[in-house]
C-alpha positions as CSV (number, residue, x, y, z in Angstrom):
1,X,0.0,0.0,0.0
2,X,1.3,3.2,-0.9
3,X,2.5,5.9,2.3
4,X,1.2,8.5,-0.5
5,X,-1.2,9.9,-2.3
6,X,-2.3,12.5,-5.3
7,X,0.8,14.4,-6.8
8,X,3.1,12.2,-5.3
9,X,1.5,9.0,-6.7
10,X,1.6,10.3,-10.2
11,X,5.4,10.6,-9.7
12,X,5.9,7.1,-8.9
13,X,4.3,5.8,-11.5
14,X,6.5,7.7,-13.9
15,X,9.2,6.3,-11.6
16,X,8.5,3.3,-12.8
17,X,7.9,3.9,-16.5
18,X,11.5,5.1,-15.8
19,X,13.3,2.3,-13.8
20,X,11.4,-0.1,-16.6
21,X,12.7,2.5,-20.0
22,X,16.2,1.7,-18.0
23,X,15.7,-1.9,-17.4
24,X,14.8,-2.3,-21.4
25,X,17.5,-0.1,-22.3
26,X,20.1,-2.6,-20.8
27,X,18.2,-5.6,-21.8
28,X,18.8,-4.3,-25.3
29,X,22.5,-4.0,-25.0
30,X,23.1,-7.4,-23.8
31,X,21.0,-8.4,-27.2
32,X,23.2,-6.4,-29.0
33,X,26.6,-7.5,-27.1
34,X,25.6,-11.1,-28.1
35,X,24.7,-10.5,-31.5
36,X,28.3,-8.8,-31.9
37,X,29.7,-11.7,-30.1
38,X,28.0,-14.2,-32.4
39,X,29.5,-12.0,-35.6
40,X,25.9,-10.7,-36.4
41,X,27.4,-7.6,-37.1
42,X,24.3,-5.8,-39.2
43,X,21.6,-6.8,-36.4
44,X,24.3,-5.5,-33.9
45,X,24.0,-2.4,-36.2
46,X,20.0,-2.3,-35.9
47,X,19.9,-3.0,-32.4
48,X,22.1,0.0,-31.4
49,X,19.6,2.3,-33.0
50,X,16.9,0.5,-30.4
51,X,19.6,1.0,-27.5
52,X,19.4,4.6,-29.0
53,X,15.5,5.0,-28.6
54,X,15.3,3.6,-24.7
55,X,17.5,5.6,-23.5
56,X,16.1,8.3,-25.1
57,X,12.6,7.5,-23.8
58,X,14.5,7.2,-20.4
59,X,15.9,10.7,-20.9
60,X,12.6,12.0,-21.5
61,X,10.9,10.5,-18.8
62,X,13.4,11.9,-16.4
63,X,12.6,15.2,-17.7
64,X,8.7,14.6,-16.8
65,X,9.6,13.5,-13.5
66,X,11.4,16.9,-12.5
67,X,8.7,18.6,-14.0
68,X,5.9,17.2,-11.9
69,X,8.2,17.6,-8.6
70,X,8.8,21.2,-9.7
71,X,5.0,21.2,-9.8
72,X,4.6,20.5,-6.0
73,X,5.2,16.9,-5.4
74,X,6.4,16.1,-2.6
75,X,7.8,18.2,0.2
76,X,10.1,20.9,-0.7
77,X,12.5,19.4,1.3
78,X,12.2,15.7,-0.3
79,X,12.4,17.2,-3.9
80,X,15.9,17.5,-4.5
81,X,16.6,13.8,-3.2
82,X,14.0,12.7,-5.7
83,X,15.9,14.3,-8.6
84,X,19.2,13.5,-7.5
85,X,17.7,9.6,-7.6
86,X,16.2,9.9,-11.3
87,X,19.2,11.5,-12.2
88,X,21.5,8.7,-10.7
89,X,19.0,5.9,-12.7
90,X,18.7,7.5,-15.7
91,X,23.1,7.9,-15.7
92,X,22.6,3.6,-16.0
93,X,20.9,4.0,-19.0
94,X,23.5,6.3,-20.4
95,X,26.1,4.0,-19.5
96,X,24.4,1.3,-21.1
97,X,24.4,3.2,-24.6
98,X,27.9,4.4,-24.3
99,X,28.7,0.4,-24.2
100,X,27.1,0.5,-27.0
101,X,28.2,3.0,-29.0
102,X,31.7,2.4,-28.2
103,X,31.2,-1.4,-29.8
104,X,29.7,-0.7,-32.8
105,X,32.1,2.6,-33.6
106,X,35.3,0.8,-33.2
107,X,34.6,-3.1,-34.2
108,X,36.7,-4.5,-32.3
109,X,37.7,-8.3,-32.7
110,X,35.8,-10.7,-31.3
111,X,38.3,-12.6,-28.3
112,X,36.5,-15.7,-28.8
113,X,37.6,-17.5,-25.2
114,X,35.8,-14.3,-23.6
115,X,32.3,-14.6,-24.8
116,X,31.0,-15.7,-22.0
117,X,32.3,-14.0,-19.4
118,X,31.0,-10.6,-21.0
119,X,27.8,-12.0,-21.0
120,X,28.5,-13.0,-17.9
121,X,29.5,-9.7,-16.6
122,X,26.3,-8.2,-18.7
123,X,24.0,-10.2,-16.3
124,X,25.3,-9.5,-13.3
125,X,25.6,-5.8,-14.0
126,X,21.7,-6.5,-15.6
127,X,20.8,-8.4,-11.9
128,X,22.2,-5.2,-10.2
129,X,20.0,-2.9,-12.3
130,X,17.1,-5.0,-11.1
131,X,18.0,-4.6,-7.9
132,X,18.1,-1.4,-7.4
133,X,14.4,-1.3,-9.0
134,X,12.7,-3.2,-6.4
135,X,15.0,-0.6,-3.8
136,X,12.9,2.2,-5.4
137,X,9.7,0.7,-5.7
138,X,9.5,-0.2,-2.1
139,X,10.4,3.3,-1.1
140,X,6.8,4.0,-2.0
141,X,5.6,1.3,0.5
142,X,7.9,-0.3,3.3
143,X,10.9,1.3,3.8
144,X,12.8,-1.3,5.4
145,X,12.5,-3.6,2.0
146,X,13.6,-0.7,0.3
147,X,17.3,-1.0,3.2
148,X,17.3,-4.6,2.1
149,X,16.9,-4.5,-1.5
150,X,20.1,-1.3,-1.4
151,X,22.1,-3.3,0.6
152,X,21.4,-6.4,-1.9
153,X,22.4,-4.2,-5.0
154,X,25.6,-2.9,-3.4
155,X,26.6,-6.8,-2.8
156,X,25.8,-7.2,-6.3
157,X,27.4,-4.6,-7.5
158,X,31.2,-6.2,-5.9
159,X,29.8,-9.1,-7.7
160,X,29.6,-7.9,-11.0
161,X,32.9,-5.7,-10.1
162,X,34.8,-8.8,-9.4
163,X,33.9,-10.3,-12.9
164,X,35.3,-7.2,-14.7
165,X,38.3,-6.9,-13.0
166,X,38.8,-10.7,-13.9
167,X,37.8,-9.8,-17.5
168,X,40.0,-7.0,-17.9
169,X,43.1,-9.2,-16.3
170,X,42.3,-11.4,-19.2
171,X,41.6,-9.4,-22.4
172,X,45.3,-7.5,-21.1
173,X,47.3,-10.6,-20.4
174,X,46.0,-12.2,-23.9
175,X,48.1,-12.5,-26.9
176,X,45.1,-13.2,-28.8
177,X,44.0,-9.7,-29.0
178,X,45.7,-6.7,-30.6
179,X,46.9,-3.4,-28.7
180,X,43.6,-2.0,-31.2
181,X,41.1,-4.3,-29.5
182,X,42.4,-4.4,-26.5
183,X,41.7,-0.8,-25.6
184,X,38.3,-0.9,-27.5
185,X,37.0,-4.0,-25.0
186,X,38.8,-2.5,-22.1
187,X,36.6,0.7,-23.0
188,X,33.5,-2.0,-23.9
189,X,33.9,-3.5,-20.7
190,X,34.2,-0.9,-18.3
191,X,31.2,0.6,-19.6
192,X,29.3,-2.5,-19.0
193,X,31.1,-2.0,-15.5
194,X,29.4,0.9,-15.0
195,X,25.7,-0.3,-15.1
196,X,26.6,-2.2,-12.2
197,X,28.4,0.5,-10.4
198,X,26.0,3.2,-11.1
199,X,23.0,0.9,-9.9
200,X,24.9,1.2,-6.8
201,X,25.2,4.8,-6.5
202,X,21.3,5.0,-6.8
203,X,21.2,2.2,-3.9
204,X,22.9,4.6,-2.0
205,X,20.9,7.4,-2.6
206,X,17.8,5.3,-2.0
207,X,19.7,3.8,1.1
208,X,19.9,7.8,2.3
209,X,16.1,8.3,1.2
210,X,14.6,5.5,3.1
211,X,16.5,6.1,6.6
212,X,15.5,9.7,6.4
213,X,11.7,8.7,6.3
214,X,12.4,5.9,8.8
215,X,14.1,8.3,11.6
């Protein structure tokens, strides 16, 4: 049940239009990570243009949610960690097209004993995401799930860290990949990195949010 009502219930369900743009968004780059992967290089090419589009519609819908707190939802005092927490979501959705955008610009080559730990690290950074969702949904009805599901992300998120770092180790130490690639995947990766690592940031904002309202 929700611990609010009129103006401020309009907001979280654009909330959640947002956290699910997001969600799609990164969705959408794992599809287009594993059609790269799989040397599906033109539906890579299509996909990117889809990446595009959600995180555009996230952009947007950011936008509308400053708007209506601008409007009077909320407490003045509450506003400002409302847009600080949109902003902090929608900067996943950002990340996940820069991975994006860096992949298909450069065409790197494909290091073929990796495959599946990016896709690897693309779920767990996808499972962070996620995460963090059910963090902000239940800060519109039980704080202390809201504490749980933060703390849950941040674990995630050394999770997902852990697997990059691994990664990394390995697309470095191989003599597989050329100096070209390697600095194209290490830039690829690390973006992928930082779905995971923003998620976090928003936990900790949401972390921040709920204690405040739980005094």
């Amino acid at each position: 049940m929700s611990i609010f009502g009129g103006k401020e219930s309009n907001v979280f369900a654009t909330i959640d239009k947002h956290l699910d743009a997001v969600n799609s968004t990164i969705i959408k780059l794992r599809e287009l990570v594993e059609a790269y992967l799989n040397g599906e290089v033109e539906r890579a090419e299509a996909l990117m243009k889809e990446v595009k589009e959600l995180e555009r519609e996230a952009d947007t819908l950011r936008r509308k949610i400053e708007t209506m707190l601008y409007q009077g939802a909320f407490l003045p005092v509450n506003r400002g960690d409302y847009v600080r927490l949109s902003e902090l979501v929608d900067s996943v959705a950002d990340a996940a097209e820069s991975a994006a955008h860096s992949l298909i610009l450069a065409k790197p080559r494909v290091p073929a004993d990796l495959k599946e730990e990016i896709l690897e690290l693309l779920d767990y950074s996808l499972r962070t995401y996620q995460l963090l969702e059910e963090a902000v949904k239940a800060l519109n009805t039980n704080v202390d799930e809201a504490i749980e599901y933060a703390k849950k992300t941040e674990i995630a998120e050394e999770e997902a860290d852990k697997i990059e770092y691994s990664l990394l180790r390995k697309v470095f130490e191989s003599e597989k990949i050329t100096t070209f690639a390697k600095i194209i995947w290490d830039k690829v990766i690390t973006k992928i990195g930082d779905i995971a690592d923003r998620a976090e940031d928003a936990s900790d904002q949401v972390l921040i949010m709920a204690l405040k309202r739980r005094g």
